[in-house]
N, C-alpha and C positions, 0 to 999 in steps of 0.2 A: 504494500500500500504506500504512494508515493509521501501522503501527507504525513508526516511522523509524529508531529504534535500542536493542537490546535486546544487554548485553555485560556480562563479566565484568572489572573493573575491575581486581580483583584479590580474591585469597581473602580475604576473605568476604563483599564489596561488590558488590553487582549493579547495572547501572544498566538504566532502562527509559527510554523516549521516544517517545511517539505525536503524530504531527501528525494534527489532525482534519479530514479533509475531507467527513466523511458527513452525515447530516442528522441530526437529533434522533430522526427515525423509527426510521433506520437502527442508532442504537447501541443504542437501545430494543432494536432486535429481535435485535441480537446478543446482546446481556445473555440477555433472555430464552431465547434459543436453549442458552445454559449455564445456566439452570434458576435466575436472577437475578427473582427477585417487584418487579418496577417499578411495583406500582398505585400508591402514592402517590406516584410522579413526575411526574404528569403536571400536577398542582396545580404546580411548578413556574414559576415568572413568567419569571424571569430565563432564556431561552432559552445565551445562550452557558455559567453558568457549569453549567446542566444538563448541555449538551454536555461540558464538562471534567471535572463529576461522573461522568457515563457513560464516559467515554474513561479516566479514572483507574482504576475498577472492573475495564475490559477490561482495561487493561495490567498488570495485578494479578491478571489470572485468568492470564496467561501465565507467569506464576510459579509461582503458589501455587493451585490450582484451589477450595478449599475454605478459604477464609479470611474470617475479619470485621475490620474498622477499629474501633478505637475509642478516642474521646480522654480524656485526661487533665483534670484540672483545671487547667493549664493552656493547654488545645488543640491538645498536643502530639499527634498518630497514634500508634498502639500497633496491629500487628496479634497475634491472639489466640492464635498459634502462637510467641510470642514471637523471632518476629525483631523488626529493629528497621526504621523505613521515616519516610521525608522523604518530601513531597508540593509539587511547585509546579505551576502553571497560566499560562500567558499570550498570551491572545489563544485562536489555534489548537493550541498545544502544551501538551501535559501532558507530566509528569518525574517520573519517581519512583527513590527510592536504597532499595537494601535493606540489610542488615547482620544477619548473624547473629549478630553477638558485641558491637555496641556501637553506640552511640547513632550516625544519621547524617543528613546535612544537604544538603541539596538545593535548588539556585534555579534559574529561567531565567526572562529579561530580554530584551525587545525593544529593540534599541539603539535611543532617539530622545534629541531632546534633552529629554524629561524628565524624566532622569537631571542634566541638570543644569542643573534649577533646585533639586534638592532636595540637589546636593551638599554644602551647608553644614551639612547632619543628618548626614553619616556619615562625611567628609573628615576624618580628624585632619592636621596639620603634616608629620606621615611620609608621610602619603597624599601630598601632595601633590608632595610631590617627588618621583616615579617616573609621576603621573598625567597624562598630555600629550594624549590625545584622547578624543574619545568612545568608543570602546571599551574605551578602560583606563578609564574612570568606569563603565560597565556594569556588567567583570569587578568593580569594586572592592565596585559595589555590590551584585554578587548574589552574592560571596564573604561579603559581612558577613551577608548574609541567611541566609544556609546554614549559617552558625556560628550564628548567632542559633536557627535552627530547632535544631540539634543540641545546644545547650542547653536548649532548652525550654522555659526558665521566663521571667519578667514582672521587669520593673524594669534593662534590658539597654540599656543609653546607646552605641551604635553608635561615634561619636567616642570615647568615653572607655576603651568594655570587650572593643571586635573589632577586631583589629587584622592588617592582611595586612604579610610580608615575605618576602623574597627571591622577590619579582615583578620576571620579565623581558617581555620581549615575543617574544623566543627561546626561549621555553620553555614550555610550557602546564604544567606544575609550581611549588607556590607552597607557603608556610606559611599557615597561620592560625594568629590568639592568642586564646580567652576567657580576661580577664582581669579575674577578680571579687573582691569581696572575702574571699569565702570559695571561690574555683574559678577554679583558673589548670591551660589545656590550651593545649595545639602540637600544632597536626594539620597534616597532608599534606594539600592540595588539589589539583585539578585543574580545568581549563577547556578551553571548546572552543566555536567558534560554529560554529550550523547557522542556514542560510540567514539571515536577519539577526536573529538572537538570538545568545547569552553566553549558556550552559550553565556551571554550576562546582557541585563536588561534592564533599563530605569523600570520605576515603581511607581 
């Protein structure tokens, strides 16, 4: 079953999760089958991020059956029914968070070790003292990504302006801080890994 996980978070946060196991034909033809106009899809090169394109749209019609995406200047999602919606992709998995009442932020992460070769972009000093394996560098990283998405906007220094605390390893419950010059928030996160990925999502 391609949908993996589709749940109410909590009032007013939905979260969706499709693992894609179909072909490119196959999403094609479900799209179209709910009445989705794919002719210029097929122009398309990049066949996987097609696949995530397609699989994001589906899992998006399970919600909202008559809905449009569309971005902001600065490439923030905006659906046209005024909820609010994050969007991540990786590999075989798409993620989407919805929100009716306020901005929301969504990542998922394949745990490899390329997580850390890049951990000196997004590790502050705090980070590192609670960060001991590769999965706490994942969650670390796809926690700041999600805050980063649910802010939205450009010029956002990972070290400097997203900050996670009261992360345990006992608890898939955390904070997050955007802390800007002009926009300082504390949001509720959560995480959770499916098959070997790091899922984390504002609250």
């Amino acid at each position: 079953m391609p949908i993996y996980e589709i749940k109410n978070t909590s009032i007013p946060t939905k979260i969706g999760v499709w693992k894609i196991t179909e072909t490119t034909e196959e999403l094609i033809e479900s799209l179209e089958n709910k009445g989705f106009d794919t002719t210029n899809l097929l122009e398309t090169k990049n066949q996987q991020r097609l696949k995530q394109w397609l699989a994001t749209r589906l899992l998006l019609i399970e919600f909202f059956e008559n809905v449009t995406i569309i971005y902001d200047d600065f490439g923030k999602p905006h659906l046209d029914n005024n909820w609010f919606i994050s969007i991540s992709h990786s590999n075989e998995f798409v993620a989407i968070s919805l929100n009716k009442e306020k901005s929301c932020g969504i990542d998922i992460e394949k745990i490899s070790n390329k997580v850390e070769r890049i951990k000196h972009k997004f590790l502050n000093p705090s980070d590192l003292k609670t960060v001991t394996s590769l999965s706490d560098l994942t969650i670390y990283w796809a926690a700041k990504e999600a805050l980063y998405k649910y802010y939205g906007q450009k010029e956002v220094l990972f070290i400097e302006h997203l900050f996670i605390e009261n992360f345990s390893k006992n608890s898939n419950s955390f904070k997050g801080k955007i802390k800007m010059s002009n926009f300082k928030l504390e949001l509720n996160m959560s995480w959770e890994k499916i098959d070997e990925y790091i899922l984390v999502y504002t609250l």
